[in-house]
VOTI-144909 format. One record per atom (N, C-alpha, C, O): x, y, z; residue in one letter. Coordinates in pm, whole numbers, padded with zeros to 5 digits, always signed. Atoms other than C-alpha are relative to their C-alpha. Layout:
N
XYZa
...
//
This chain:
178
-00018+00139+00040x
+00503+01336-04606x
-00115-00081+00054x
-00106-00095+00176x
+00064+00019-00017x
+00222+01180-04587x
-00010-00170-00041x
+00094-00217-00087x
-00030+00063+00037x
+00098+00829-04650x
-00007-00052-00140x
-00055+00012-00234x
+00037+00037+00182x
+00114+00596-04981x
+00140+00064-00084x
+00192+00020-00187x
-00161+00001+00105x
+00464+00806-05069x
+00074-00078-00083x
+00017-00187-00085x
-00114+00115+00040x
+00751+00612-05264x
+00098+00071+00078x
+00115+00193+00090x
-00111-00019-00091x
+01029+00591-05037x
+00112+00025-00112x
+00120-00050-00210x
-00158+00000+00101x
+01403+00746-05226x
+00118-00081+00087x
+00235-00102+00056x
-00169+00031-00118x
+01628+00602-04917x
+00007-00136-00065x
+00128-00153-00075x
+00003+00102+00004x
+01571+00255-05038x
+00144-00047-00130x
+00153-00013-00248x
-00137+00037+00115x
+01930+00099-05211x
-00061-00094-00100x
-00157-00172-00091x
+00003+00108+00130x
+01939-00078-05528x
-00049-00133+00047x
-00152-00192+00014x
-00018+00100-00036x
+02017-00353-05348x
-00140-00099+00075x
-00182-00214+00067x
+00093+00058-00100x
+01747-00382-05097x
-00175-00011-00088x
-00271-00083-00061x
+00144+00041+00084x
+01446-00326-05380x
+00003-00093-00079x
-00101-00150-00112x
+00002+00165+00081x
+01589-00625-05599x
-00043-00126+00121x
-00108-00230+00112x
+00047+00166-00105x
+01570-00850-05262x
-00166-00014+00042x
-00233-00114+00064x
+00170+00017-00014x
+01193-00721-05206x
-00076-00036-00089x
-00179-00093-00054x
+00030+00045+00086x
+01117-00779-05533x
+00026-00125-00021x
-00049-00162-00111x
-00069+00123+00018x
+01274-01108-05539x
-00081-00110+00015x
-00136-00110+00125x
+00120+00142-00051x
+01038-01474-05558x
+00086-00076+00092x
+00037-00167+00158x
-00028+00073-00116x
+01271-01595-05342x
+00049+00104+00146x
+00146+00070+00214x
-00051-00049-00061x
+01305-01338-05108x
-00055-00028+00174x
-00157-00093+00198x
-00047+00081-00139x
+01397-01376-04671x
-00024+00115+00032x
+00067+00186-00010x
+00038-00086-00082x
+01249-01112-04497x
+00024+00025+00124x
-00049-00041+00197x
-00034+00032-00122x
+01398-01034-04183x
-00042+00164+00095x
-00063+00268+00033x
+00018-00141-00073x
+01332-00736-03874x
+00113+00005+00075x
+00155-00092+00137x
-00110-00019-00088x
+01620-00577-03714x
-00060+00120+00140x
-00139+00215+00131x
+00040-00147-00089x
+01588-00358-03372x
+00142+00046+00001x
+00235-00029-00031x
-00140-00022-00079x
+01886-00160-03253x
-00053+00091+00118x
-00123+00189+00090x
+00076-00079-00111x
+01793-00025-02874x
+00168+00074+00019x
+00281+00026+00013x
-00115-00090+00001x
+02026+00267-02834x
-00029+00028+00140x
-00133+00088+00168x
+00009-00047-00125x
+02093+00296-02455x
+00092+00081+00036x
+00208+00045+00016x
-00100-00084+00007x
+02264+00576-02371x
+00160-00091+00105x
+00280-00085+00078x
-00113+00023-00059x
+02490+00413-02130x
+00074-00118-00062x
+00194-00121-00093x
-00100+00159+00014x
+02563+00028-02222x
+00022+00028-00147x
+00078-00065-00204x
+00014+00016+00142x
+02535+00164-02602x
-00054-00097-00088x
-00097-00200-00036x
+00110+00109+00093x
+02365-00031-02887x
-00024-00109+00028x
+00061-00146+00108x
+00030+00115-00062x
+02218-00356-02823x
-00125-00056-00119x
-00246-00045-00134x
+00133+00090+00126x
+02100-00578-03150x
-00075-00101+00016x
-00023-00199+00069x
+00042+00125-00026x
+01862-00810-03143x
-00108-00022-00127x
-00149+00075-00191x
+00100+00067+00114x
+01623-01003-03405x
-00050-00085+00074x
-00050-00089+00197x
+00087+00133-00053x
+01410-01342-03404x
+00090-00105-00050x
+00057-00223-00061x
-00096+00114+00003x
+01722-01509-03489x
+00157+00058-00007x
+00188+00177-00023x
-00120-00072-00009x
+02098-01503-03470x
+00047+00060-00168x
+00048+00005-00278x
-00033+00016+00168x
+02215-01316-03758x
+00159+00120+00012x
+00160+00228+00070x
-00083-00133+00005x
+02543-01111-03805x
+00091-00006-00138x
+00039-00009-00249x
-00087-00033+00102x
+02870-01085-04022x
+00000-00174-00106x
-00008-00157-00228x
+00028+00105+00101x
+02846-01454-04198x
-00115+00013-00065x
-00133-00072-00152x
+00117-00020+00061x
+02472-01290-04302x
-00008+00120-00068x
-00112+00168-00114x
-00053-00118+00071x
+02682-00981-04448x
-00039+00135+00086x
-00025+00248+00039x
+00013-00100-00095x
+02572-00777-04112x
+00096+00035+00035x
+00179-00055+00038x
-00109-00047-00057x
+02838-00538-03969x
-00030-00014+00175x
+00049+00024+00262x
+00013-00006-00160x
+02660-00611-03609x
-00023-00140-00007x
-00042-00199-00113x
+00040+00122-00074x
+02600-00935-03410x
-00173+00027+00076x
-00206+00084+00180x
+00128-00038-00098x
+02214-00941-03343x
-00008-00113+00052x
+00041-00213-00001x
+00039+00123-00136x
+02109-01176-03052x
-00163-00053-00072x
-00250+00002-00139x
+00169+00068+00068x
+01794-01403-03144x
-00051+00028+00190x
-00030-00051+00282x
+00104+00005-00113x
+01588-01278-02834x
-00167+00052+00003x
-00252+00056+00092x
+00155-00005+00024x
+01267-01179-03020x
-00072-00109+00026x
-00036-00210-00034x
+00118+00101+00038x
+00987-01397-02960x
-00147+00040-00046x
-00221-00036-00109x
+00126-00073+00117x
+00693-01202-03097x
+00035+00162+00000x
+00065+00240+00091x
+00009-00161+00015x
+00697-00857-03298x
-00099+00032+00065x
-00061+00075+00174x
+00175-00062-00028x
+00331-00762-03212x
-00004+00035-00127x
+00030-00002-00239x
+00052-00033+00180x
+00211-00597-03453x
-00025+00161-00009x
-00093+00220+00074x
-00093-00136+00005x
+00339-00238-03574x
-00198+00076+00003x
-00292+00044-00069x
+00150-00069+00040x
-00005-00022-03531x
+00006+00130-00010x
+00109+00185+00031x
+00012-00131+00006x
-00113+00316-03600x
+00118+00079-00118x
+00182+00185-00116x
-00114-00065+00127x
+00110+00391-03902x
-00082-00023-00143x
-00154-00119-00171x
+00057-00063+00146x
-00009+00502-04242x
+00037-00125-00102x
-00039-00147-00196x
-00134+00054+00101x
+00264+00251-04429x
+00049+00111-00041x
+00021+00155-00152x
-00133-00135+00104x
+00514+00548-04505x
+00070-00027+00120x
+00018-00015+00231x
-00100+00015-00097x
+00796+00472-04306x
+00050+00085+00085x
+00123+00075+00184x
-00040-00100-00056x
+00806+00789-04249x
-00065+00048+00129x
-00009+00147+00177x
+00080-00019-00077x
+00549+00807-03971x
+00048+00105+00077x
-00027+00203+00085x
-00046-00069-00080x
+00779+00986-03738x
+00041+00155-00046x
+00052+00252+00030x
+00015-00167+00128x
+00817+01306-04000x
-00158+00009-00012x
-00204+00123-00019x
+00139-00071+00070x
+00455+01308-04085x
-00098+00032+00176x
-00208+00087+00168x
+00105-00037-00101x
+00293+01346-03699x
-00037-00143+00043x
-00026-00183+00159x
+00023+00136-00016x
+00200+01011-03719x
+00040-00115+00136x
+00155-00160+00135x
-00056+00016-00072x
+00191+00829-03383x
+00008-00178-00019x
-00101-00234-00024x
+00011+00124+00005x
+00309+00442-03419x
-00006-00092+00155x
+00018-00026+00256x
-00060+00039-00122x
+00339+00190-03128x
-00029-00159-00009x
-00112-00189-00095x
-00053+00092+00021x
+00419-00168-03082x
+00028-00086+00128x
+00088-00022+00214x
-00027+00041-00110x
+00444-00436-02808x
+00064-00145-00102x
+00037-00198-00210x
-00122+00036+00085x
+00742-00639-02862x
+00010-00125+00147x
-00028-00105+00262x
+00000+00096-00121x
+00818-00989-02654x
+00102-00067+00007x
+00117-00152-00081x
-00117+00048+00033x
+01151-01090-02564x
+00080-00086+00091x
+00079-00066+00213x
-00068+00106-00150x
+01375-01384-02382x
+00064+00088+00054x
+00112+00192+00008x
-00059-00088-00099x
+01496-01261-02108x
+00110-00103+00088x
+00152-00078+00201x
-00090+00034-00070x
+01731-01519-02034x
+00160-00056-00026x
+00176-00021-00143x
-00108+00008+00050x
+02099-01636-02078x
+00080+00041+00089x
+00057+00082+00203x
-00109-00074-00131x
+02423-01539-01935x
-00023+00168+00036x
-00004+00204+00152x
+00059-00156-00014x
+02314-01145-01957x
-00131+00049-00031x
-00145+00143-00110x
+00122-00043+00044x
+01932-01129-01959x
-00018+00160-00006x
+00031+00242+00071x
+00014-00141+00031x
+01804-00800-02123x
-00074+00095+00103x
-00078+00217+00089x
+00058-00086-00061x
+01622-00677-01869x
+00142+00084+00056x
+00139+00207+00059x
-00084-00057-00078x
+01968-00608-01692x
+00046+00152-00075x
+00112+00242-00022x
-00056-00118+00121x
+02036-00339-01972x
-00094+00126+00090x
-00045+00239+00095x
+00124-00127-00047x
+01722-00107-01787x
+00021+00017+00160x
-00047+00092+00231x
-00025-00042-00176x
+01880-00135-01404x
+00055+00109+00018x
+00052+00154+00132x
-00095-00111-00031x
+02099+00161-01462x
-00070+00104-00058x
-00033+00215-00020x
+00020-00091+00166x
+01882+00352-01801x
-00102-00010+00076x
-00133-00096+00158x
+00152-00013-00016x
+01559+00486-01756x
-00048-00068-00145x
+00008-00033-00249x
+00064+00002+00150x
+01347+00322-02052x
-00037+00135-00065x
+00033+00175-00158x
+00074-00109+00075x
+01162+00619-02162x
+00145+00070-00052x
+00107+00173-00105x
-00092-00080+00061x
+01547+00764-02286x
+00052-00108-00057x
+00156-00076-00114x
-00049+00090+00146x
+01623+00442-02502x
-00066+00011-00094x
-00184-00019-00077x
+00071+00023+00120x
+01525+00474-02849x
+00035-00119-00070x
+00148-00146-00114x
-00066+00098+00115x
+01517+00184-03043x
-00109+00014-00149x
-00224+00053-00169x
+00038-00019+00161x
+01491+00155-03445x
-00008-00146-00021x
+00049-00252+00007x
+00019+00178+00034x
+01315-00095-03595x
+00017-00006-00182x
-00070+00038-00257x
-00019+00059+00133x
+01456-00212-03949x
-00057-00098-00081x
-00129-00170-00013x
+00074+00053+00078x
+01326-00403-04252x
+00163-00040-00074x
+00233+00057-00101x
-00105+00060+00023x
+01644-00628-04377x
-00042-00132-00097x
-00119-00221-00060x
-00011+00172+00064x
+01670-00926-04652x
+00129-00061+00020x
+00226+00011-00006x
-00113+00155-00037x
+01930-01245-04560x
+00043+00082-00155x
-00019+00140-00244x
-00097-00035+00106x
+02232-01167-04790x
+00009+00135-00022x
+00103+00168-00094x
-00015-00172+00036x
+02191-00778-04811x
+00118+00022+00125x
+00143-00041+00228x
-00103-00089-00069x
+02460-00568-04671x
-00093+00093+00123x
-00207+00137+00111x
+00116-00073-00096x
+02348-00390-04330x
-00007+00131-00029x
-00066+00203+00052x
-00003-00134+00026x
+02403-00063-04506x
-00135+00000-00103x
-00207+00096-00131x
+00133-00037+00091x
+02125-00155-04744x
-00187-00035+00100x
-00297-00032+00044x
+00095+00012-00087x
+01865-00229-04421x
-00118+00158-00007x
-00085+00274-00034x
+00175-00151+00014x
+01501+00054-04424x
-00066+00025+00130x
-00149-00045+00188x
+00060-00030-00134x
+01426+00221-04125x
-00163+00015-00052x
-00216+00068-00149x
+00184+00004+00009x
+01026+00149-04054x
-00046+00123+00081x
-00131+00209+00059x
+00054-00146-00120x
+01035+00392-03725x
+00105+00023+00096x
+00215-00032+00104x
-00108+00014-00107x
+01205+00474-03465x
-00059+00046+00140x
-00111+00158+00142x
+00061-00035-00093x
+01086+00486-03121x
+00033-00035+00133x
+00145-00085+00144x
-00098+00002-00149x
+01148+00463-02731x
-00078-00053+00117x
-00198-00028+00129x
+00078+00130-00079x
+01044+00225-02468x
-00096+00101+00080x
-00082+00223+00088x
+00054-00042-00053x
+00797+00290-02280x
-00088-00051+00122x
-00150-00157+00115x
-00012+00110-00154x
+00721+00209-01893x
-00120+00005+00032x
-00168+00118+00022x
-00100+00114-00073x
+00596-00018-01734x
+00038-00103-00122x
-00009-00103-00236x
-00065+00126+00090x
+00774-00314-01904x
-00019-00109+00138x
+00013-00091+00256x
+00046+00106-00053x
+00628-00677-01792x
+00086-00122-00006x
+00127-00173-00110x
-00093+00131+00019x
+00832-00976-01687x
-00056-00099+00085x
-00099-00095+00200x
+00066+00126-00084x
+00726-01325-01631x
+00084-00073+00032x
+00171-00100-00051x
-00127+00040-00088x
+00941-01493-01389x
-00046-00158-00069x
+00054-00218-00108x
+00008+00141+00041x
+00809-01838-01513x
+00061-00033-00175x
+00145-00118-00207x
-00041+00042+00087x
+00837-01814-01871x
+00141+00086-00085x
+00187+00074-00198x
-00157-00080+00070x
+01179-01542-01883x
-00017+00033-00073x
+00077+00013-00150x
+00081-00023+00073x
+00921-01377-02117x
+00020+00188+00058x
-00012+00210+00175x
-00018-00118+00032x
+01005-00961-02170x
-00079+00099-00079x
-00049+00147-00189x
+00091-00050+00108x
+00716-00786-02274x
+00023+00164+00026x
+00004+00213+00137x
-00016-00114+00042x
+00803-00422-02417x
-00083+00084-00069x
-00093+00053-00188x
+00073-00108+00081x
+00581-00131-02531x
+00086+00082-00052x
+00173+00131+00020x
-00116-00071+00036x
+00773+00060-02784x
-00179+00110-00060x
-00297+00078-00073x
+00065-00076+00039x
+00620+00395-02905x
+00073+00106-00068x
+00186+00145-00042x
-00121-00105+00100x
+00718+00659-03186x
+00037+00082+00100x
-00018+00107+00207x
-00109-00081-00012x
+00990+00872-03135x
-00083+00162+00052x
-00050+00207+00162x
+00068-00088-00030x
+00759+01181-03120x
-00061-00026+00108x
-00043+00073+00179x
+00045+00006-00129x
+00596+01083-02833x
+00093+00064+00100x
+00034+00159+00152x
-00117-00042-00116x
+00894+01178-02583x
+00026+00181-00036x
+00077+00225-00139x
-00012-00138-00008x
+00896+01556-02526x
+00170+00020-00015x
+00236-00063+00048x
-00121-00004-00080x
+01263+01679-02537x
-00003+00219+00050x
+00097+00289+00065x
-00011-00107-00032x
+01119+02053-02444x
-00171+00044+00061x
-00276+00007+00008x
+00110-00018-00052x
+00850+02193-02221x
-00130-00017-00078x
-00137+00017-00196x
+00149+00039+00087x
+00469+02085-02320x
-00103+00100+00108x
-00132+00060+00221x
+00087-00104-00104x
+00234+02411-02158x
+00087+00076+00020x
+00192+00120-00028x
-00089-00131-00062x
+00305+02630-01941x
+00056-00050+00103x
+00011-00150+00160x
-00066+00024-00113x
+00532+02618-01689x
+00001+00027+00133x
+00023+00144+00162x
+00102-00049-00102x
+00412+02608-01357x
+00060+00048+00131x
+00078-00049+00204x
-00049-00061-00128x
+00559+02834-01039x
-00075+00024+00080x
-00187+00072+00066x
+00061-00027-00163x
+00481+02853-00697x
-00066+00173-00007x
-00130+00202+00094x
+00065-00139+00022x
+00356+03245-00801x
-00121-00028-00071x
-00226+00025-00034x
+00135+00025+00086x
+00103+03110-01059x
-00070-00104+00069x
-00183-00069+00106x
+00048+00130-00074x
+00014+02773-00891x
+00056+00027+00115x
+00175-00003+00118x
-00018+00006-00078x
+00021+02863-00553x
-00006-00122+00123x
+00053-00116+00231x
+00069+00137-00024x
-00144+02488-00458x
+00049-00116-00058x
-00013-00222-00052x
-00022+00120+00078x
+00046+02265-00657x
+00095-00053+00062x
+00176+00009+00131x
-00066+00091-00059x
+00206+01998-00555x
+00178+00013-00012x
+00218+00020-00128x
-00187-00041+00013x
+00637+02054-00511x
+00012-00072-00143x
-00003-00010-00249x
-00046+00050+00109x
+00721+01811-00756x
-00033+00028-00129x
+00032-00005-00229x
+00072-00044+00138x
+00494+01958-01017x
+00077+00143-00038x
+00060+00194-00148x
-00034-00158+00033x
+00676+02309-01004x
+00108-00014-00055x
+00177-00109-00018x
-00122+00037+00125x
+00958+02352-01295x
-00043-00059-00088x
+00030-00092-00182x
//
């Protein structure tokens, strides 16, 4: 899959609203933490009165800007490495940072969606999907959350080399062995 494809996942629904002269373009994330579970957020409040089945929080304040992707949504199937710095309030009765005191970042993935106002959230287009990545920057003055997100492929979930024992690497440092 390479780029320039035509996407088939895309509903009825969601290519009349892209097509549309009046159409409302919106970005959804969902950060999947393993422990506190999903956690929506956009650049504004939007949920079930906007025909969403979730409540996203308006705590975006800048996407960045999606780089290193082909345009095929598929980036994360084709090799393709994307990545993304993402900037978010961090304050309120439960600022988001508190979500990362218990979770390592590098094991949240979050998906970033492509949504039009009035569509159903079943007709929303995954762009990528990818998983934080540390350090993450916070400015105590302006409660300002700046996030590096990076594709999904990036994160190993199985040895990368060889594996290194105190028999082969007799010199290596403890923590490096396993």
């Amino acid at each position: 899959a390479g780029g320039g494809g035509v996407r088939s996942d895309l509903t009825t629904a969601f290519i009349a609203a892209k097509d549309a002269s009046f159409r409302r373009p919106r970005q959804l994330l969902v950060f999947k933490f393993p422990t506190a579970g999903p956690v929506y957020v956009s650049d504004q409040p939007l949920g079930a009165a906007d025909g969403l089945a979730n409540e996203y929080r308006a705590l975006v304040e800048s996407w960045g800007e999606l780089q290193g992707t082909t345009g095929d949504a598929t980036a994360a199937d084709s090799g393709e490495i994307s990545q993304m710095s993402l900037t978010l309030w961090n304050g309120g009765e439960q600022p988001f940072s508190d979500y990362f005191l218990g979770e390592y970042p590098e094991n949240v993935e979050v998906e970033l969606y492509q949504w039009f106002s009035g569509l159903a959230e079943t007709d929303k287009a995954l762009i990528d999907r990818f998983v934080v990545s540390d350090p993450i920057e916070f400015d105590e003055a302006s409660r300002l959350l700046t996030i590096d997100l990076v594709s999904l492929p990036i994160r190993y979930d199985q040895p990368c080399g060889e594996l290194l024992t105190r028999e082969v690497w007799p010199h290596a440092d403890d923590t490096d062995i396993g």
